[in-house]
C-alpha positions as CSV (number, residue, x, y, z in Angstrom):
1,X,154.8,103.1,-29.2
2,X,152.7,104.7,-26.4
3,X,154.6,104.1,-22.8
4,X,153.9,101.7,-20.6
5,X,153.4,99.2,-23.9
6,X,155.0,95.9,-24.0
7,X,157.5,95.3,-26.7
8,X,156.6,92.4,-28.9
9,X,158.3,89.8,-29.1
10,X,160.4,87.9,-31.8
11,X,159.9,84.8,-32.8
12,X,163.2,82.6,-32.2
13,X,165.2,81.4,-34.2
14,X,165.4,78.0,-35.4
15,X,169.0,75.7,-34.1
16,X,171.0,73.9,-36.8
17,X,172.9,70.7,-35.5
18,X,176.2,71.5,-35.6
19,X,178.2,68.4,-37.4
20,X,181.8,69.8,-38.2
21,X,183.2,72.1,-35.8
22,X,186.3,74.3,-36.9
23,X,188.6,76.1,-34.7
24,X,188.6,80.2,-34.7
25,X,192.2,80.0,-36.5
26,X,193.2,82.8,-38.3
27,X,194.9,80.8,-41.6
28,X,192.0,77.9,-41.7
29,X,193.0,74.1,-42.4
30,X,193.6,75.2,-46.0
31,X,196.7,77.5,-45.1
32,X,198.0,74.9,-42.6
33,X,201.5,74.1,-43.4
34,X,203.7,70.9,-41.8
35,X,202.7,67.6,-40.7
36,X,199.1,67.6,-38.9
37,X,198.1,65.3,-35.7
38,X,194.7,63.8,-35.9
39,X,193.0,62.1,-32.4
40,X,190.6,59.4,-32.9
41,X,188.1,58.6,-30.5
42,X,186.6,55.4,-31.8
43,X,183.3,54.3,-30.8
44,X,180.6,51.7,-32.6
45,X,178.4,53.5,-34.5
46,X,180.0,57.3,-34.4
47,X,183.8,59.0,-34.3
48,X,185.2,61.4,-33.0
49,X,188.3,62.9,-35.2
50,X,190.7,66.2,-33.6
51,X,192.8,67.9,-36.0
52,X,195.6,69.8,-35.0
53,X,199.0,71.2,-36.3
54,X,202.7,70.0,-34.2
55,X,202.6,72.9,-32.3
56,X,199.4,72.4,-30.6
57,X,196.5,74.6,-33.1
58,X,193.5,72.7,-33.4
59,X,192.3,73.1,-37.2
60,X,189.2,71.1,-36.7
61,X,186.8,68.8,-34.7
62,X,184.8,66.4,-36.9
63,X,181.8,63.8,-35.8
64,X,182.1,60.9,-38.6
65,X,179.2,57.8,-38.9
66,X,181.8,55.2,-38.9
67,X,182.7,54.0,-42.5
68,X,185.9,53.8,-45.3
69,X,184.5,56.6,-47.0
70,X,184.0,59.2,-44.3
71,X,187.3,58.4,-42.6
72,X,189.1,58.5,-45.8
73,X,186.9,61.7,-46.3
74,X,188.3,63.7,-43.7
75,X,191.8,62.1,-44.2
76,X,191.8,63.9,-47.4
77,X,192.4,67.0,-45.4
78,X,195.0,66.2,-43.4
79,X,198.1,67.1,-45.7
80,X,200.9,64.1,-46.5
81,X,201.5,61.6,-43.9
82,X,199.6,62.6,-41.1
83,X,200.1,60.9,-37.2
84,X,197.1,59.6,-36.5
85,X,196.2,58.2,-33.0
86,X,193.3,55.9,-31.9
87,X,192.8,53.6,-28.6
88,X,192.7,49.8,-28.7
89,X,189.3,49.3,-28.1
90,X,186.2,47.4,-29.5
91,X,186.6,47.0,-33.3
92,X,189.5,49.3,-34.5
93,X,191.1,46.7,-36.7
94,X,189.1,48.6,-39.6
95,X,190.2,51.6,-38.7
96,X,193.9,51.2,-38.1
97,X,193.7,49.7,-41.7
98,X,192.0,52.5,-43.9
99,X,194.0,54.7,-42.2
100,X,197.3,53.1,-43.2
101,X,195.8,52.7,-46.5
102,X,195.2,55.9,-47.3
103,X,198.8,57.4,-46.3
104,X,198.3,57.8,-42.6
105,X,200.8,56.7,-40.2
106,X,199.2,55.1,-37.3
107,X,199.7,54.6,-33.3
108,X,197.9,52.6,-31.1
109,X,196.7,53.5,-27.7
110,X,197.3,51.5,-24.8
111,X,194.3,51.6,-22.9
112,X,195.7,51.1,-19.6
113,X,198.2,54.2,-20.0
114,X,195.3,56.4,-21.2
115,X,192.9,55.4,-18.3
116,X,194.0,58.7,-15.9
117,X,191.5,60.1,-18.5
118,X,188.6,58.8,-17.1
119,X,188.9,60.9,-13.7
120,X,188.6,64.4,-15.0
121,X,185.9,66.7,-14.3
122,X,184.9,66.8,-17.9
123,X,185.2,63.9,-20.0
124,X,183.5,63.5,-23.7
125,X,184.3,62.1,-27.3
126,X,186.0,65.8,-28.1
127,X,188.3,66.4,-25.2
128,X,189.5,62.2,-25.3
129,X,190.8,62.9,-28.9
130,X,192.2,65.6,-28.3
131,X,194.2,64.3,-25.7
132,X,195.5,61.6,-27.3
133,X,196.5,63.7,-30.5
134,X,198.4,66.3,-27.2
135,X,200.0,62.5,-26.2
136,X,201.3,61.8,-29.5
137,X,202.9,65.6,-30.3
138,X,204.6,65.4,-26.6
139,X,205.8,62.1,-27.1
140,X,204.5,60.9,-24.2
141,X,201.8,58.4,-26.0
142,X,201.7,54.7,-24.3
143,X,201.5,52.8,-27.4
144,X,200.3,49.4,-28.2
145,X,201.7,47.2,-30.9
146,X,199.9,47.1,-34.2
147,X,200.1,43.4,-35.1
148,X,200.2,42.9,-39.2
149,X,197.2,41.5,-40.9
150,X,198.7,37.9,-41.0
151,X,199.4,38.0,-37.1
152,X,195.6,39.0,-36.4
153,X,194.5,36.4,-38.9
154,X,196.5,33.4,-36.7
155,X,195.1,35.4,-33.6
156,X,191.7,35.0,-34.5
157,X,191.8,31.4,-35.0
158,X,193.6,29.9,-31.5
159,X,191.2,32.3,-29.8
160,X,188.7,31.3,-31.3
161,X,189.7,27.8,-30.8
162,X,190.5,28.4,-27.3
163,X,186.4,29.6,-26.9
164,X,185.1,26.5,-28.4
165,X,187.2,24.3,-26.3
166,X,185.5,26.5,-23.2
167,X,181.9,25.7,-24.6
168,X,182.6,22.1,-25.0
169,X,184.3,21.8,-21.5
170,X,180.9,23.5,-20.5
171,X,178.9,21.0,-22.4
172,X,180.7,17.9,-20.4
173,X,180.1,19.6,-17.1
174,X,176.3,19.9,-17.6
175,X,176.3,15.9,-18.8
176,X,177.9,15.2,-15.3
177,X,175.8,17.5,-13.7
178,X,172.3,15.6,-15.2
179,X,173.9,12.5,-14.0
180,X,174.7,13.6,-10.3
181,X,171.2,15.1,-10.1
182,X,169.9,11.8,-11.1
183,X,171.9,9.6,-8.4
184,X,174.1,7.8,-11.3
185,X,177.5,6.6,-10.5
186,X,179.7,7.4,-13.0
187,X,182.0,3.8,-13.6
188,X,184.5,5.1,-16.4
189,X,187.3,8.1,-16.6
190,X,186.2,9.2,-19.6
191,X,182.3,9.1,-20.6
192,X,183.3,10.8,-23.5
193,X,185.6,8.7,-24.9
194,X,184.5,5.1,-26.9
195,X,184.2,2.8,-23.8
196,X,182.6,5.8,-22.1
197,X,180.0,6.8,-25.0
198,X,179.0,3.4,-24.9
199,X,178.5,3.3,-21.6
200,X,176.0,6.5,-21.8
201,X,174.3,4.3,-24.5
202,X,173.2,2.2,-22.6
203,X,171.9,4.4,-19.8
204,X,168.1,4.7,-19.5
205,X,167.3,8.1,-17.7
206,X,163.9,9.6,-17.6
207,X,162.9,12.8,-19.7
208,X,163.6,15.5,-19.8
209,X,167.4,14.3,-18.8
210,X,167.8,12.0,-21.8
211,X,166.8,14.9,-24.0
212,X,169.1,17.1,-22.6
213,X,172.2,14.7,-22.3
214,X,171.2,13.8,-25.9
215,X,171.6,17.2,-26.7
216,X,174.4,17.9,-25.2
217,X,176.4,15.0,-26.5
218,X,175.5,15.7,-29.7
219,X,177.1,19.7,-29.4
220,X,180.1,18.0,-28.3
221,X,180.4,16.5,-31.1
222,X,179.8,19.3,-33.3
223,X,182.3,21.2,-31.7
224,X,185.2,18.3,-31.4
225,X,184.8,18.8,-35.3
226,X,184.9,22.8,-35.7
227,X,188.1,22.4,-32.8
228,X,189.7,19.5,-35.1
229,X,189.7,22.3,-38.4
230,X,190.7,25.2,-36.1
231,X,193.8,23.3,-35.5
232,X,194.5,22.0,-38.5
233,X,194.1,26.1,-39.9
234,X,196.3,27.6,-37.5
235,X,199.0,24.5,-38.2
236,X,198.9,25.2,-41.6
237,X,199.2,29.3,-41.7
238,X,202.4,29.0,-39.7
239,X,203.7,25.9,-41.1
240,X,206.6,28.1,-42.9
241,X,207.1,29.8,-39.8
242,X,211.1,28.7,-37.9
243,X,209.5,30.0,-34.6
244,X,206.9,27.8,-34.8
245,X,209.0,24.7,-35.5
246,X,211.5,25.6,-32.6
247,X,209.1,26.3,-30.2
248,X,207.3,22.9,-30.4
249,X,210.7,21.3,-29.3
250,X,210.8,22.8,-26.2
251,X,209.0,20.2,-23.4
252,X,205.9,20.5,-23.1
253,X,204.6,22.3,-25.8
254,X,202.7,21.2,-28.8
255,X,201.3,21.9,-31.9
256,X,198.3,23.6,-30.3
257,X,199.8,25.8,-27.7
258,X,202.9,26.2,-30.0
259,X,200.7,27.8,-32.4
260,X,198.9,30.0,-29.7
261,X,202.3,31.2,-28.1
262,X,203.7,32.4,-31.9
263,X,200.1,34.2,-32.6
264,X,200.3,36.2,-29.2
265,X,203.4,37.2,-29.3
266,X,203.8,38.0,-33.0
267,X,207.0,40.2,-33.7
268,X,209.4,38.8,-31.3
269,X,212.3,41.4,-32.6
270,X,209.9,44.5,-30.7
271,X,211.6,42.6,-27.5
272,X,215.3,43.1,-27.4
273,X,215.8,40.9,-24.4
274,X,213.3,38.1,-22.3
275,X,212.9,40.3,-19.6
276,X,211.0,42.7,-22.1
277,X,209.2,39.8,-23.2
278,X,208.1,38.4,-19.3
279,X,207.1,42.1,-18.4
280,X,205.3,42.4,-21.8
281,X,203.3,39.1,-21.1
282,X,202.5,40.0,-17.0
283,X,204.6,37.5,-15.5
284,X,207.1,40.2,-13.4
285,X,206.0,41.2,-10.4
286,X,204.4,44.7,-9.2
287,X,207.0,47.2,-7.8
288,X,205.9,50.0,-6.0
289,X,208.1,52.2,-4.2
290,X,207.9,55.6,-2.3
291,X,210.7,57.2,-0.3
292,X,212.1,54.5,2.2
293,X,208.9,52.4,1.3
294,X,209.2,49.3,-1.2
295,X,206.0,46.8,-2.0
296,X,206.8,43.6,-4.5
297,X,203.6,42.0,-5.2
298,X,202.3,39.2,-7.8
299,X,203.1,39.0,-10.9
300,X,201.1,42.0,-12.6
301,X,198.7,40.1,-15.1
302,X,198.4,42.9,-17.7
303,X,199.8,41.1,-21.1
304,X,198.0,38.4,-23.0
305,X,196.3,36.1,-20.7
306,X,195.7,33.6,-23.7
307,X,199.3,33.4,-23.6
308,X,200.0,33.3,-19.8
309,X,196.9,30.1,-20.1
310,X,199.5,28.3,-22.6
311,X,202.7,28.8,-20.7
312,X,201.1,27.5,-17.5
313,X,199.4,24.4,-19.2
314,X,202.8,23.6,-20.6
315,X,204.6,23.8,-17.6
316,X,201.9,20.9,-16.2
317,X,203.7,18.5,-18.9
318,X,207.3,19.4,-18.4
319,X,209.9,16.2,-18.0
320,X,212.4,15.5,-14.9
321,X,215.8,17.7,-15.9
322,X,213.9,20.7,-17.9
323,X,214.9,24.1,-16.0
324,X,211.4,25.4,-15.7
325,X,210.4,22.0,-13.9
326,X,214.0,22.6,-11.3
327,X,212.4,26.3,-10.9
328,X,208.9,25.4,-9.9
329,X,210.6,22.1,-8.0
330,X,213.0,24.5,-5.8
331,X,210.5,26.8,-5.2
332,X,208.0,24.8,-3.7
333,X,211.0,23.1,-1.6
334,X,212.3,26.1,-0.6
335,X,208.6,27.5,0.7
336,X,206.3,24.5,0.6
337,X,203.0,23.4,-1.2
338,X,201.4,26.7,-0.3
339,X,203.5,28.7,-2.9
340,X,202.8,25.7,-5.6
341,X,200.8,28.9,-7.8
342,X,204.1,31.0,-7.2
343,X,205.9,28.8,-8.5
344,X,204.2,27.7,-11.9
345,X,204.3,31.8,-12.3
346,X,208.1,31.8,-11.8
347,X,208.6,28.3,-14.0
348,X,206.2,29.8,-16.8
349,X,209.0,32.9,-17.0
350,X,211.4,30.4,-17.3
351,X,209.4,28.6,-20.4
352,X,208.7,32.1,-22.2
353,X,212.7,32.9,-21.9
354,X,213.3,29.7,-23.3
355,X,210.2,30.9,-26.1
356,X,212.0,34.1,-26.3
357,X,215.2,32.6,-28.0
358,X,213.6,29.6,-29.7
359,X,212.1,32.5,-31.6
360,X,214.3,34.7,-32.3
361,X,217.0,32.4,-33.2
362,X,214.7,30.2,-34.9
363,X,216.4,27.1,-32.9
364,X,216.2,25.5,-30.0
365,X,219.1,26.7,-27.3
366,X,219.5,23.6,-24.3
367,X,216.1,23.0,-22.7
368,X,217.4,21.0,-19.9
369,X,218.9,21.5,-16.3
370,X,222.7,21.8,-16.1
371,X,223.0,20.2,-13.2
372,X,220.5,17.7,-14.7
């Protein structure tokens, strides 16, 4: 080549997506010896899976399309009984279960204790299972209770129970709200009930307002029946259960929210004493403390708040004599109506203890005030 010439040039090269990424380790994933550690980050569509030995190699990073198969896939690589770790977020009941199903032993993220990592300077799908996977081999995972199959079944139904009893509450309001806009004085308590249905019979209101109250009436309906069988459902899949039976003796509490207090709580031997239980639920207060410095706050809200919704509407319906009802009575006596929300809080801990040996004992211990 004469100088002074330009040198040609190469064409490049095309770039392969890289799917399966393996770590630079001199033995491979085939050679690896002892229990592994496997990260999950669980997303929709896509996962992210970390493999790595106890003492902290990583063997191999692997993007999955969520399915059985391709979980179960890389699984197969993982030697006998490997600790698997995924956050309880959107959908992992399917995971959580392959994974047990195929030999896996599974934890449960909290997501709360694994929100710190959120604030570092690099954050994506690879580096978040990874971390969790570091979590679990230090011992230092914030875990979250895997509730059985039979637990999430009851779950699903009072919540979903508890949402159509929102949407028909929602239906009602609109009905009143057509009514105020058209100047109508509402004569009965109850416009849904028979003397009130009949009463809205007989109403003549101009379109499109009988339309919509038409409408609306008749979604009530529908959904007084689907909230009827919900009930019935969740009654009879813990009909067998001694919890369930104690609980309902306790004042206050039905077959409804009996049923919703057994199916949030689940296990109740994972709480070896009621103060487990109240912190577990977010009716304790927030402590923080620094040096010479100590802040009590509200209770900290972090547990089931399906849960904390039935203790409170119990504690609306407790007799004269029952201890919650002398808790929330002293309290407001002691700091006036102000503190009335305070004080439900406080009687509602008071009702869970109570919960908290009803269940575990399978009986119900004295409900009422000594002094009573």
């Amino acid at each position: 080549m004469r100088p002074g010439s330009l040198m040609p040039v190469r064409p490049a090269m095309p770039v392969r997506a890289v799917v399966h990424e393996q770590s630079a380790s001199p033995f491979g994933p085939e050679r690896t010896t002892g229990r592994q550690v496997v990260g999950m980050d669980l997303h929709r569509r896509r996962s992210v899976l970390v493999r790595m030995s106890m003492d902290g190699r990583k063997l191999e990073t692997v993007r999955i399309e969520n399915s059985p198969a391709a979980l179960r896939a890389v699984l197969a690589r993982c030697g006998q009984r490997p600790l698997v770790v995924l956050e309880a977020t959107y959908g992992w009941y399917w995971a959580a279960d392959v994974l047990e199903q195929a030999g896996a032993e599974v934890r449960l993220a909290h997501p709360l204790g694994v929100k710190a990592f959120s604030y570092r300077r690099v954050k994506n799908d690879e580096r978040d299972a990874a971390d969790l996977a570091d979590l679990l081999r230090a011992g230092l995972l914030p875990e979250a209770w895997i509730a059985p199959p039979q637990v999430r079944a009851v779950r699903e139904v009072v919540r979903y129970r508890h949402k159509l009893v929102g949407q028909r509450t929602s239906c009602k309001d609109q009905v009143h709200a057509v009514l105020a806009k058209l100047g109508v004085p509402v004569t009965h308590s109850d416009i849904f009930g028979t003397g009130g249905g009949l009463w809205l019979d007989q109403l003549v209101l101009p379109e499109p307002y009988a339309a919509k109250v038409a409408s609306l009436r008749a979604l009530i309906g529908v959904l007084d029946g689907q909230i009827a069988a919900l009930g019935r459902e969740a009654a009879a899949a813990l009909a067998g259960d001694k919890g369930y039976q104690a609980v309902q003796e306790l004042p206050g509490i039905g077959p409804v929210l009996a049923a919703v207090i057994i199916a949030e709580i689940g296990d109740i031997t994972r709480f070896r004493k009621p103060g487990q239980l109240c912190s577990w639920a977010g009716l304790t207060p927030r402590h923080r403390e620094s040096d010479t410095k100590v802040i009590r706050g509200h209770c900290s809200k972090q547990g089931s708040r399906l849960l904390r919704w039935a203790l409170v509407e119990a504690i609306q319906h407790q007799p004269a004599g029952t201890r919650p009802r002398a808790a929330r009575e002293a309290i407001v006596a002691r700091r006036g109506k102000e503190a009335r929300n305070i004080a439900k809080t406080a009687a509602a801990r008071v009702l869970l203890t109570q919960v908290f040996y009803a269940m575990r004992d399978g009986h119900l211990r004295r409900a009422s005030d000594p002094a009573a």
